[in-house]
C-alpha positions in Angstrom: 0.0 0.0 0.0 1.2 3.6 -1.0 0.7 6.2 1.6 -2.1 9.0 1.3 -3.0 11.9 3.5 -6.5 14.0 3.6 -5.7 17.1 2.3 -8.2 19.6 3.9 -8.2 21.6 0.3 -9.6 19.0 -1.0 -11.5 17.3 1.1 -10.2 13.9 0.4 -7.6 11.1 0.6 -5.0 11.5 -1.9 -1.7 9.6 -3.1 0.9 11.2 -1.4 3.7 12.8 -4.1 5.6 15.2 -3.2 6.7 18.1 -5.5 10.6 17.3 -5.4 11.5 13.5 -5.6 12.8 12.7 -2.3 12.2 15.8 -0.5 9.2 16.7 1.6 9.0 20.3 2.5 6.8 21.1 5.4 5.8 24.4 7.3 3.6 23.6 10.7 2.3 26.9 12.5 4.6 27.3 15.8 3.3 28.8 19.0 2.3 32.5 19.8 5.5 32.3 22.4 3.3 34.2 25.2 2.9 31.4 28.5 3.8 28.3 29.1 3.0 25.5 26.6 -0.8 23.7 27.3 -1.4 20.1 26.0 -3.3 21.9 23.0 -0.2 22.9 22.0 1.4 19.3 22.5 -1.1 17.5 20.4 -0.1 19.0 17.7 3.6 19.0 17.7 3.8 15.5 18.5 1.1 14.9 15.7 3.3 16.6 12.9 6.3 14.9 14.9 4.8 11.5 14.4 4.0 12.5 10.3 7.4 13.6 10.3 9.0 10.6 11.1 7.0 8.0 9.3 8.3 10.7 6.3 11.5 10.4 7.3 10.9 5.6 8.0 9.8 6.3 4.2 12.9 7.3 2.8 12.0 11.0 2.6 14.5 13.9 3.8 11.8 15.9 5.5 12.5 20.2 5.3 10.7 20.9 8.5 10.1 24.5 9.2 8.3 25.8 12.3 7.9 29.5 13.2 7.8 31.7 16.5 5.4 34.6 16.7 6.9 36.6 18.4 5.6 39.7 18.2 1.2 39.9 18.9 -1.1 42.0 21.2 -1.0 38.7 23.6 2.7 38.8 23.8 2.7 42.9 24.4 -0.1 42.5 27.1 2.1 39.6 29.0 5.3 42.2 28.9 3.1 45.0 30.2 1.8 42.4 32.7 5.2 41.2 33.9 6.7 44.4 34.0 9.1 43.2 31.4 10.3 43.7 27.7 8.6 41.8 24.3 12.1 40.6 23.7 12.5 39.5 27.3 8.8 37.8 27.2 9.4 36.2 23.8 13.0 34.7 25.1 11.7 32.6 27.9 9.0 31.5 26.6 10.6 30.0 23.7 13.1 28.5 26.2 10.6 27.0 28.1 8.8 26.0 24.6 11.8 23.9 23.3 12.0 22.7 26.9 8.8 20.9 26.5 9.3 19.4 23.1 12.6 17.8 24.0 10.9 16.3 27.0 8.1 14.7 24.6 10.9 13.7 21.9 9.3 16.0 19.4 12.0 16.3 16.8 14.1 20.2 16.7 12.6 21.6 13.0 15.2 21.9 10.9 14.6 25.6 11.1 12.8 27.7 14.0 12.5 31.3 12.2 11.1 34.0 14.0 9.2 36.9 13.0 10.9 39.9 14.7 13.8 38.7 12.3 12.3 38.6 8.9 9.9 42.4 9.2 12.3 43.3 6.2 11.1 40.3 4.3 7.0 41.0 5.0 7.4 44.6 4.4 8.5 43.5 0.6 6.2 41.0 0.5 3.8 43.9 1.2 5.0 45.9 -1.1 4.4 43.2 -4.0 0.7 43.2 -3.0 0.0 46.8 -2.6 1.8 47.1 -6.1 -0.5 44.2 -7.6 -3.7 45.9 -6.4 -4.3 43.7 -4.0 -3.4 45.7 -0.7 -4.3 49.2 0.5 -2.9 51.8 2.7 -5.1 53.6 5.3 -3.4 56.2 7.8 -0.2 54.1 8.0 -2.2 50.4 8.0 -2.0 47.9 5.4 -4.9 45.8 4.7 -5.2 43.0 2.0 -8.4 43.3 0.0 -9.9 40.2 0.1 -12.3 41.4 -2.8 -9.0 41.5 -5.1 -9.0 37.8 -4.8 -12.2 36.3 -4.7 -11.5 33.8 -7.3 -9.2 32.3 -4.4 -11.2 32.3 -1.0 -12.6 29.3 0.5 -9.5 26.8 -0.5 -10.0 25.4 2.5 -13.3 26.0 4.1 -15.2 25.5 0.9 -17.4 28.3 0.9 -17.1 31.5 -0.7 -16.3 34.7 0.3 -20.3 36.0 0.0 -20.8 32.8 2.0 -18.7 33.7 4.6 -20.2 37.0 4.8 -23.9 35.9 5.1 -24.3 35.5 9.3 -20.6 36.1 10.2 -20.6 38.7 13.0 -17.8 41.3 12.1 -16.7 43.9 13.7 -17.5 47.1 11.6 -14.1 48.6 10.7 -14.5 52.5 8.8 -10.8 52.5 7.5 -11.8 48.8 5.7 -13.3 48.4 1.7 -14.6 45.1 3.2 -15.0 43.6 6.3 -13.1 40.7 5.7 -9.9 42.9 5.3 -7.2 42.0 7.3 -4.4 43.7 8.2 -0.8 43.4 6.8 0.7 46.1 8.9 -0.6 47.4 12.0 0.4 51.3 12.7 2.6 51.6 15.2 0.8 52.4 18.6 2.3 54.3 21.7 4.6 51.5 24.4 4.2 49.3 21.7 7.3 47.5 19.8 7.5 49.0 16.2 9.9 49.0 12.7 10.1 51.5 10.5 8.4 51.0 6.6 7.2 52.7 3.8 4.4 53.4 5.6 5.5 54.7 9.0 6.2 53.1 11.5 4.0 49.9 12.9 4.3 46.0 12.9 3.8 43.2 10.7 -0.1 41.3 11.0 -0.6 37.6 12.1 -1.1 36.3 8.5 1.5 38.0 6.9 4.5 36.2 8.8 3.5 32.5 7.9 3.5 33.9 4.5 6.3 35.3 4.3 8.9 32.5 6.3 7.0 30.1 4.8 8.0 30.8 1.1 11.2 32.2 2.3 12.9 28.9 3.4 10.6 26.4 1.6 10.0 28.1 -2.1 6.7 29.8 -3.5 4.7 26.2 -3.7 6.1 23.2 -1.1 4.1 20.1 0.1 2.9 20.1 3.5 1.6 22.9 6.0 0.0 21.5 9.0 -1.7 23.5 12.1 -4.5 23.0 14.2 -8.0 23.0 13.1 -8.7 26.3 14.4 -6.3 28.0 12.2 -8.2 26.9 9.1 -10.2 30.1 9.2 -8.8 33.0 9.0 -5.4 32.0 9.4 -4.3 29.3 6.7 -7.5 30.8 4.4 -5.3 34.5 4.6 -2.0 32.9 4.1 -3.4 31.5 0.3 -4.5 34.7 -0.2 -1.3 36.6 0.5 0.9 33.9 -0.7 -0.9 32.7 -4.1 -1.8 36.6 -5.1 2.0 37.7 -4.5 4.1 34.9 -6.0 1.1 34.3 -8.9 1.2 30.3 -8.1 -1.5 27.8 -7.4 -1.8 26.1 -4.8 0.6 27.7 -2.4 0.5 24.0 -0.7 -0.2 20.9 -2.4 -1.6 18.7 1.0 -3.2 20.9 3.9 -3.0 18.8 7.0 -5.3 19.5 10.2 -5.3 18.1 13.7 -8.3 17.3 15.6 -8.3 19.4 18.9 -7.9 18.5 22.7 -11.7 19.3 24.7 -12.1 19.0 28.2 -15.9 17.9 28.5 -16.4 18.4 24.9 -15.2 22.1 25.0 -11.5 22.9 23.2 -8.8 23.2 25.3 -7.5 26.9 25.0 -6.3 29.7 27.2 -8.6 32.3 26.4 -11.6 29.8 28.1 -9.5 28.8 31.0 -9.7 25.0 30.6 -6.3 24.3 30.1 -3.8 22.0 31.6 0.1 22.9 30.6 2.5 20.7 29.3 4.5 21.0 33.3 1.0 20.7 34.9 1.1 17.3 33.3 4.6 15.9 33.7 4.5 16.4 37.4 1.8 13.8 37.7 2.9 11.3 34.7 6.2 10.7 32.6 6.5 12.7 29.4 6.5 9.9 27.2 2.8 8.7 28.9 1.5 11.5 27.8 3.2 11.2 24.1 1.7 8.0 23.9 -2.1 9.3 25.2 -1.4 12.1 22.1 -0.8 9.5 19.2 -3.2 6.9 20.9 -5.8 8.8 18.9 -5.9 9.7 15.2 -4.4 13.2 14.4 -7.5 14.7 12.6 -10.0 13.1 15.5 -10.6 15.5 18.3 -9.2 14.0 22.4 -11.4 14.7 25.1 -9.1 15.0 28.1 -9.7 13.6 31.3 -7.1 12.1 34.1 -8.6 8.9 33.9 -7.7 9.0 30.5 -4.2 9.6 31.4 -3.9 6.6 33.6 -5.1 4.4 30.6 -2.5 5.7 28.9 0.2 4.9 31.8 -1.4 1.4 32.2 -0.9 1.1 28.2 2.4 2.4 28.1 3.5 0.0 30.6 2.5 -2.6 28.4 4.4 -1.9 25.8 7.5 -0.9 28.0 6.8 -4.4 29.8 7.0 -5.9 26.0 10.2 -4.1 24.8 12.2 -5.8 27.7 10.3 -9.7 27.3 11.3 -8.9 23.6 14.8 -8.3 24.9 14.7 -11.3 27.3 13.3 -13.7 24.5 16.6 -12.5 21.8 19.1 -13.6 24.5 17.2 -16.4 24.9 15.9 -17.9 21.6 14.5 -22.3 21.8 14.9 -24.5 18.6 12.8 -23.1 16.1 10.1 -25.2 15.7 7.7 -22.9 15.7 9.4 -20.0 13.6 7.4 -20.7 10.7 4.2 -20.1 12.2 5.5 -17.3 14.5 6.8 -15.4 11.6 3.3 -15.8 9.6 1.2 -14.3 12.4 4.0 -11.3 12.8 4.4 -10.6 9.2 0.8 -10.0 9.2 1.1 -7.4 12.4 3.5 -5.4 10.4 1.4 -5.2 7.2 -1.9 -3.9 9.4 0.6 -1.6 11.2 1.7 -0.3 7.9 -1.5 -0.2 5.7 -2.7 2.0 9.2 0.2 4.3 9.2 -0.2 4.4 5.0 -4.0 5.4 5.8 -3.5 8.9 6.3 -1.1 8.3 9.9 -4.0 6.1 11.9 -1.7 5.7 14.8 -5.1 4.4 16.8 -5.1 1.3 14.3 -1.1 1.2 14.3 -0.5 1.1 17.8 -3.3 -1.8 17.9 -1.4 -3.8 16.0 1.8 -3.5 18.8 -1.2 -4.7 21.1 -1.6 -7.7 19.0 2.1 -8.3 18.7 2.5 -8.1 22.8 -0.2 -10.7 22.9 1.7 -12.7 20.1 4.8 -12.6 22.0 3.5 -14.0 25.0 1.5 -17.1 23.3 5.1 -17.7 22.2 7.1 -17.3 24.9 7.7 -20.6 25.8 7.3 -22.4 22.7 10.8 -22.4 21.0 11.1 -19.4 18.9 14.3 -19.4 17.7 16.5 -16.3 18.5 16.3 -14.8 14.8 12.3 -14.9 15.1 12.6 -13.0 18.5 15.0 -10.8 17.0 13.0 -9.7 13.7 9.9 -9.3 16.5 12.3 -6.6 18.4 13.7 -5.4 15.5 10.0 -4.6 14.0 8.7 -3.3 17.3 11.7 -0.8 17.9 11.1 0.5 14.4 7.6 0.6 15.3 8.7 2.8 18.7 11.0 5.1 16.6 8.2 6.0 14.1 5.7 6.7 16.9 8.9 8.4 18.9 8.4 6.8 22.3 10.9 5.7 24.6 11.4 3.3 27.9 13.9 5.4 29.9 15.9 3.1 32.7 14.2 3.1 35.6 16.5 4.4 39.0 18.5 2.7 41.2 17.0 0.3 43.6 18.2 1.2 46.9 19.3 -2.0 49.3 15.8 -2.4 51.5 14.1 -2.5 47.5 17.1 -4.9 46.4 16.4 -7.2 50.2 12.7 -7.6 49.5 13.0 -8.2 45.5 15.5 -11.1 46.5 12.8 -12.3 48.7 10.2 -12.2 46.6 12.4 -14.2 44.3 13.4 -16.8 47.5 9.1 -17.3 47.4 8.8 -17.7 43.9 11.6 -20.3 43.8 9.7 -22.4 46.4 7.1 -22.1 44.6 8.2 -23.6 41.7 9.8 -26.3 43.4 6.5 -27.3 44.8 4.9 -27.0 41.3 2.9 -23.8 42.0 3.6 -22.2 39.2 0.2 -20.3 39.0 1.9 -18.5 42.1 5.1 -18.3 40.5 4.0 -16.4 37.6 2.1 -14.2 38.9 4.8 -13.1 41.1 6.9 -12.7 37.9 3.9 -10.8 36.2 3.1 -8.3 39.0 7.2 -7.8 39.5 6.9 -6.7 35.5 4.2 -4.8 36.1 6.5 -2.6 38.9 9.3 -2.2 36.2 11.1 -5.1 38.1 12.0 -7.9 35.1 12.6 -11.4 35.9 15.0 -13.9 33.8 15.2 -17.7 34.7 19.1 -18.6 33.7 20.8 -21.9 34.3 22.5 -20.7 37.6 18.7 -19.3 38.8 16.5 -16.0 39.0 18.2 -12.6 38.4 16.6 -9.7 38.1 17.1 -6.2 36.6 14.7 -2.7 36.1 13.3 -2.1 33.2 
C-alpha cells in the first residue's frame, strides 16, 4: 500500500507525491510564544512529529520548518503584565517551549525562524501586493483586500467569500473596503514595539509572517503545512491569499493537513476559556512519554477529550508496551529450537502489514498502535514455545522501528536502593519455592506483577536474576 494523506483543500484522501522526488517540504504553524505550553499545544507538535518521522521511515529527507510569533497583542499584554520587555517575554518563553518538546521527543525543525527577524522580508512582500492591487494603505495600515481575490477564497473551508459574509458577526471597521480585510501592517501604537516602513512606523499582521517564512525557506509552492484546526479560518484561508496573489502560483501548498483538537468535556482546550492543563501541569503527575503516547493513541485529525482517567489508561498502556520491549529483549538472549518460527513469523508478518497499511491510511496511529497490542499478545503465546532467537529478533527489531516511528521511549528506571534490592530477592526466594513445589500459577504471577513494577525477571541456568526495566 502507497501512503495517502487527507488534504483539507480537498477534502479527500489523496496519493501522497511530493513536488521534489525525495524531499518533503513542510511548514507547521509554531506557538504564539506568550505562556507556558498547554497540552493543546502538545497534540499538535507531536502529531506533525509522528507524520514527520514515518516521512522520514519512508525514505523522505523531510524540510521541517516551524515559526515563532513573536511579536502579537498577547505577547505585548504579558510584557506590560510582567513588567518586562517583548524581547524579554518572547525569550523565555521560547526557552521553556523547546524545553517541552525535548521532553516529549518531538524532533528540533530543521529551522525555528522567528518573525521579529524577517519584518524586512514581510514589508517586501507587502509591497508586492500593494503594487498588484491587492493591498491598500489607510493612515499608515495595510490591509489585504480580500475582494481583489475572490476567485481564491474558501480553499479550504469550501465556501465563498459572500458565503462567509452571510451571518458572520464582524466587527465594523470604517478605515476597511470590506469587512473581511485583514491587516498586513498594523500602525505603530504608543509603548508598543514598532519597525520602521514605507508606511510609517507599525508591525507586521498575524497572516503575513506564515507567509512570508513560509516561502522564504521552503519556495513559492512546497508540500505540507500542518496547524490545528482552528487556524483553518482565518489563518491558513489569509496565508493563500497573501501567498498565491504575490508569487502568482496555485496552490501555495499541495496537501493541507489538520489536527483534531484537545476538549475537556467536549469544549477545546484553549487559554482564552480557561480550561487548560500545561505541558508542566502534566509531567509532574505522569512521565512525558505517557502523555506522548495518550497524544498519538488517537488519530491526528480526530478530536481527544481529556480527562485524568484517560491519562492513567494511557500509563497502564504504556507500561504494556514498555513491559514488552524488555520480554522482547529477554526472548533475543534467549531464543528455543525453532520449531515454531514458521508459524511465529506468519502471524508477525501480518502485524506489520496492518501496522503499515494503518500508518499508509492517512497516519492512523489508533489502528497502528493496535497492531503492537496484538504483537504483545503474540509474543506472549510464544514465549515458551521455542522461537528461535532470529524470530525474537525480527519481533524486536519490528517493534523498535515501530517505537522510533511513533517516537516513544522506555527510559531506565532508578537505582534500587538495598531495602528495595532485600525484599526483591525475597520475593524471588518465594517464587523459587514455589516452583519447586509445582505452584507455578503462584510463580507467575509473582513474575507478572514484579513486571508490572518495572522489576523484570529472567530464569538462567544458575537461577533468577533480576534487573529494572
Amino acid at each position: 500500500m502507497t501512503l495517502k494523506v487527507y488534504n483539507t483543500r480537498t477534502g479527500k484522501k489523496e496519493l501522497f507525491e511530493p513536488l521534489k522526488e525525495g524531499l518533503v517540504r513542510m511548514y507547521v504553524c509554531g506557538p504564539t510564544v506568550y505562556d507556558m505550553a498547554h497540552v493543546g499545544h502538545a497534540r499538535s507538535y507531536v502529531a506533525f512529529d509522528v507524520i514527520r518521522r514515518y516521512l522520514e521511515h519512508l525514505g523522505y529527507r523531510v524540510l521541517y520548518i516551524q515559526n515563532f510569533t513573536d511579536v502579537d497583542d498577547k505577547i505585548i499584554a504579558r510584557a506590560k503584565e510582567l513588567g518586562s520587555t517583548t524581547e524579554e517575554v518572547a525569550e523565555r518563553y521560547i526557552r521553556e517551549f523547546l524545553k517541552d518538546m525535548r521532553s516529549l521527543r518531538v524532533k528540533p525543525a530543521t529551522i525555528y525562524p522567528r518573525a521579529t527577524d524577517h519584518i524586512a522580508d514581510m514589508i517586501r512582500v507587502i509591497e508586492g501586493l500593494i503594487e498588484k492591487g491587492h493591498a491598500y494603505v489607510v493612515d499608515g495600515n495595510v490591509y489585504f483586500d480580500v475582494e481583489s481575490a475572490r476567485d481564491k477564497f474558501g480553499q479550504l473551508t469550501h465556501q465563498s467569500l459572500d458565503e462567509m459574509m452571510d451571518g458572520a458577526r464582524v466587527e465594523i471597521d470604517p478605515r476597511k473596503k470590506n469587512p473581511k480585510d485583514f491587516a498586513l501592517w498594523k500602525a505603530a501604537k504608543e509603548g508598543e514595539p514598532s519597525w520602521d516602513s514605507p508606511w510609517g512606523p507599525g508591525r507586521p499582521g498575524w497572516h503575513i509572517e506564515c507567509s512570508t517564512m513560509s516561502t522564504k525557506y521552503l519556495g513559492e509552492q512546497f508540500d505540507i503545512h500542518g496547524g490545528g484546526r482552528d487556524l483553518i479560518f482565518p489563518h491558513h484561508e489569509a496565508e493563500i491569499l497573501q501567498s498565491e496573489c504575490y508569487t502568482g502560483k496555485s496552490p501555495m501548498v499541495k496537501y493541507w493537513l489538520h489536527n483534531g483538537f484537545v476538549t475537556i468535556n467536549k469544549e477545546k482546550m484553549s487559554k482564552s476559556l480557561g480550561n487548560y492543563f500545561t505541558i508542566r501541569e502534566i509531567l509532574k503527575k505522569y512521565p512525558p512519554m505517557v502523555l506522548r503516547f495518550f497524544l498519538i493513541y488517537t488519530h491526528y485529525r480526530s478530536p481527544i477529550d481529556f480527562s485524568w482517567d484517560q491519562l492513567q489508561e494511557a500509563s497502564s498502556a504504556y507500561g504494556r508496551l514498555k513491559n514488552l520491549s524488555s520480554t522482547l529483549k529477554i526472548a533475543v538472549n534467549n531464543g528455543g529450537d525453532g520449531s515454531v518460527d514458521q508459524e511465529f513469523l506468519k502471524e508477525l508478518s501480518n502485524i506489520e502489514s496492518e501496522f503499515y497499511a494503518a500508518m499508509d491510511d492517512d497516519f492512523n496511529t489508533r489502528v497502528a498502535m493496535a497492531q503492537i497490542f496484538v504483537l504483545d499478545s503474540l509474543v506472549k503465546r510464544y514465549m515458551e514455545r521455542g522461537v528461535s532467537k532470529r524470530g525474537w529478533k525480527r519481533a524486536r527489531a519490528f517493534f523498535n522501528t515501530a517505537m522510533r516511528i511513533f517516537g516513544l521511549s522506555f527510559p531506565k528506571g532508578r537505582a534500587s536502593t538495598g531495602r528495595e534490592r532485600e525484599l526483591i530477592e525475597l520475593l524471588l526466594q518465594i517464587r523459587e519455592e514455589m516452583r519447586r513445589e509445582r505452584r507455578y500459577e503462584v510463580a507467575d504471577r509473582i513474575r507478572d506483577r514484579l513486571r508490572e513494577l518495572g522489576i523484570v525477571v529472567e530464569d538462567t541456568k544458575e537461577g533468577p536474576v533480576w534487573r529494572l526495566a
